[in-house]
DONU-772827 format. One record per residue (C-alpha): chain; x, y, z; residue number from 0. Coordinates in steps of 0.05 Angstrom, whole numbers. Example, Ala and Ser with C-alpha at 12.3 -4.5 7.8 and 13.67 -1.06 7.14 Angstrom:
<recs>
A_246_-90_156_0
A_273_-21_143_1
</recs>
This chain:
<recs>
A_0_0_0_0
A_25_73_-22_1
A_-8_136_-4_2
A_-12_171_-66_3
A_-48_231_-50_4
A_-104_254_-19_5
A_-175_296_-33_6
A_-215_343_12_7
A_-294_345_-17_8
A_-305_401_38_9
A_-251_453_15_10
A_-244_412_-55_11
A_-170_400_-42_12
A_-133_357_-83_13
A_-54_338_-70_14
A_-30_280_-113_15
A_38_249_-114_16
A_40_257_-197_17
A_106_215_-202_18
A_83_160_-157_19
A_13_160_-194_20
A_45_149_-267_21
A_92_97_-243_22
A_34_55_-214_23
A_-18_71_-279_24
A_51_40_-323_25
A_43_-25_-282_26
A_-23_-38_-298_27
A_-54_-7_-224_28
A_-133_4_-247_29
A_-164_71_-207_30
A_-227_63_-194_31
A_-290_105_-223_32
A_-282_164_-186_33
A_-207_163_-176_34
A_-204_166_-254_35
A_-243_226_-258_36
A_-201_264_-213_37
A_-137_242_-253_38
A_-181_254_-310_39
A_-188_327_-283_40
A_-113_336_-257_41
A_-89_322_-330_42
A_-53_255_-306_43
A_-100_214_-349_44
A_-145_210_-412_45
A_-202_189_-439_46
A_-281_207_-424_47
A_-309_217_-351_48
A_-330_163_-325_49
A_-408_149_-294_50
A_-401_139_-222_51
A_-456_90_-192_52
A_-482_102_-126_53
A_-515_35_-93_54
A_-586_53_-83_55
A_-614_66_-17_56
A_-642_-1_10_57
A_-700_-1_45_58
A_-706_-41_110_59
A_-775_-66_138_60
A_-777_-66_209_61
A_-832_-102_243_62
A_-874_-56_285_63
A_-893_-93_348_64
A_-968_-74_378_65
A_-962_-65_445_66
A_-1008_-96_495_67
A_-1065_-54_523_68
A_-1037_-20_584_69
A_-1080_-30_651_70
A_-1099_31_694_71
A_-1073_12_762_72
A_-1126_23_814_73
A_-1131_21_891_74
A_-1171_-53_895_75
A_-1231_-59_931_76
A_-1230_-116_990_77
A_-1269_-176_964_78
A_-1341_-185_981_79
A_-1375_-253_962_80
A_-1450_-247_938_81
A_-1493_-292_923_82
A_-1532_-304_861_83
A_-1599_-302_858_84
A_-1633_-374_844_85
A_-1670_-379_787_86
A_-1722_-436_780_87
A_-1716_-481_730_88
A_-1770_-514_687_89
A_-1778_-579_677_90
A_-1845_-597_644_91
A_-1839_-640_584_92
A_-1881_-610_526_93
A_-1901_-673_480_94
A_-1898_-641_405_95
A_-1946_-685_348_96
A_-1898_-731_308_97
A_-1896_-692_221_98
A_-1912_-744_172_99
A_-1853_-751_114_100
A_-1898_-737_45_101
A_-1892_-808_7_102
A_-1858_-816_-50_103
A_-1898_-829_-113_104
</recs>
């Protein structure tokens, strides 16, 4: 690994190490896309600009969780037992007539 210069996108500062940069371009080093457009720009290299591809923004689906109904904490009451009221039951047998099937002709 060889430093061979750096680049400042805030103050668009550019220092390259020319020498250093043609000796490694003669042994077959490849720049990548946006390295070659700022040798492109410095005069070190030639050709056309180069399209620069910037990975779309992937878009991650969370799972929203639903949370559980929160309960009002009150004071409780003591427990009182009451009884419920009977109820009577009936249990008289109504007899219903027997329905005749129609016969089949």
């Amino acid at each position: 690994m060889e430093v061979l210069g750096s680049y400042d996108p805030h103050s668009k500062k550019t220092v390259l190490k020319e020498e250093k940069i043609k000796y490694w371009l003669g042994q077959g080093a490849q720049p990548s896309d946006s390295a070659f457009n700022l040798l492109l720009a410095k005069g070190l290299v030639t050709g056309e600009k180069r399209k620069v591809k910037m990975p779309a923004k992937k878009v991650v689906e969370t799972p929203v969780e639903i949370a559980a109904p929160v309960e009002a904490k009150t004071e409780e009451a003591p427990a009182v037992e009451v009884e419920a009221p009977k109820e009577e039951v009936n249990t008289e047998i109504i007899e219903t007539p027997a329905v005749e099937e129609p016969k089949a002709e």
